[in-house]
C-alpha positions as CSV (number, residue, x, y, z in Angstrom):
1,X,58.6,258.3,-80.7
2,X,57.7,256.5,-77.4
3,X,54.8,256.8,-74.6
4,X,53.8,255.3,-71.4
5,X,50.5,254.1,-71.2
6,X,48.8,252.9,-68.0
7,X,47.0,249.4,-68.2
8,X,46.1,246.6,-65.7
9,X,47.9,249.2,-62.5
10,X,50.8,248.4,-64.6
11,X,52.4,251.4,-66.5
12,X,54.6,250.3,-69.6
13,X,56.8,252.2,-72.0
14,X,55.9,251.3,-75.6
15,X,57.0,252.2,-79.1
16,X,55.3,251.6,-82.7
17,X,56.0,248.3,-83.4
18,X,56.5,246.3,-79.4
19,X,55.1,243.9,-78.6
20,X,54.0,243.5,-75.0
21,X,52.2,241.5,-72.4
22,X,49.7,243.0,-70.5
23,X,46.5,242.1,-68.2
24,X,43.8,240.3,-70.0
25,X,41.9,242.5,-72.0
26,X,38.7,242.2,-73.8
27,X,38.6,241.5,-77.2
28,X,39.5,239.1,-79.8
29,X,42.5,238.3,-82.1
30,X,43.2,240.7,-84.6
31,X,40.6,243.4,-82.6
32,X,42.3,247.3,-82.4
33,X,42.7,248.6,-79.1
34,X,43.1,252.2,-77.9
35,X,44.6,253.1,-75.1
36,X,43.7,257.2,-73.5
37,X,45.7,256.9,-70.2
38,X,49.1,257.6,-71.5
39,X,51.2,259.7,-69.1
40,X,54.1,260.5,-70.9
41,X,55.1,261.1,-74.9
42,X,58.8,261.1,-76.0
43,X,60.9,261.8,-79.1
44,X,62.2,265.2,-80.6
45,X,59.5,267.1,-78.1
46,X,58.8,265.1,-74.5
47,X,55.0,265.4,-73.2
48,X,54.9,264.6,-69.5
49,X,50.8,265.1,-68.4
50,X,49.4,265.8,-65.1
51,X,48.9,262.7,-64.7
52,X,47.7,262.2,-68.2
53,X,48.9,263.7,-71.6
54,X,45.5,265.1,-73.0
55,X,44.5,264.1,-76.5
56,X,47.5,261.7,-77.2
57,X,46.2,258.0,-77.7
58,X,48.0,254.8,-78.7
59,X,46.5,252.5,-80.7
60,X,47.5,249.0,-80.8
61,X,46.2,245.2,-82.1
62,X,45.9,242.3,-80.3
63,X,48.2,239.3,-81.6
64,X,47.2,236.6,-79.1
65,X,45.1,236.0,-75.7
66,X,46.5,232.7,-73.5
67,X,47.1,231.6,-69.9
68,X,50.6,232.1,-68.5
69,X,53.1,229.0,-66.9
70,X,51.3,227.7,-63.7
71,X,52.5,228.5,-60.4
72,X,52.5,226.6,-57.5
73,X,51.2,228.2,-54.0
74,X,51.9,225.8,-51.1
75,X,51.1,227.1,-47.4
76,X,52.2,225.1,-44.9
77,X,52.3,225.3,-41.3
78,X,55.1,223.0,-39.2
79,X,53.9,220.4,-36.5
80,X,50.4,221.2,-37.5
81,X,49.2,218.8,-40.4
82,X,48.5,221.7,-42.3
83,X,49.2,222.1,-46.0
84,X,47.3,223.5,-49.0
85,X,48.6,223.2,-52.4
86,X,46.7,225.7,-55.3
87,X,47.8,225.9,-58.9
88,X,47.7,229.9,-60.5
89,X,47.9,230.5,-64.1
90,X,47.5,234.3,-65.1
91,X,46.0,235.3,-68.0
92,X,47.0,238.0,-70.5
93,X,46.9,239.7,-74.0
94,X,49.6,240.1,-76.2
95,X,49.5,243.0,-77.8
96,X,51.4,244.9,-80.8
97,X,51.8,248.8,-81.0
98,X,50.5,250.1,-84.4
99,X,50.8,253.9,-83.6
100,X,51.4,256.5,-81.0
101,X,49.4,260.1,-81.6
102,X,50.4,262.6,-79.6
């Protein structure tokens, strides 16, 4: 059984037992998470909601929280002596899927 959940304006299709990045989340290692914003349940008998499936949640534990690999944004304009240089790094929550209720 599968499900789509919604999370960060990202959607993501997940499965018991995944394990995902998503948008940093609250919480701390080894903390359960529920998610309610799931728009879609598949398997034997395929639940697509209006947006949203009513009832069905997926539950799920978070493994780590961290900082992704630094990116670099440089704007620069030619002939002008402009240039800015800015370092990103983004972070997120790892997750694992430990169930999906319909």
């Amino acid at each position: 059984m599968f499900a789509v959940i919604q999370t960060g304006g990202k959607q993501y299709r997940v499965a018991q037992g995944d394990v995902l990045r998503v948008e940093k989340l609250a919480g701390d290692v080894g903390a359960a998470v529920t998610f309610d914003k799931v728009l879609l349940v598949g398997g034997d008998n395929v639940k697509v909601g209006t947006p949203l499936v009513s009832g069905a949640k997926v539950n799920a534990e978070i493994i780590a929280q961290g900082r992704d690999k630094k990116i670099i944004v440089f704007k620069f304009r030619r002939r002008k002596n402009y240039r800015r240089k800015n370092g990103h790094r983004q972070p997120y929550t790892e997750l694992k899927i430990t169930g999906v209720n319909a």
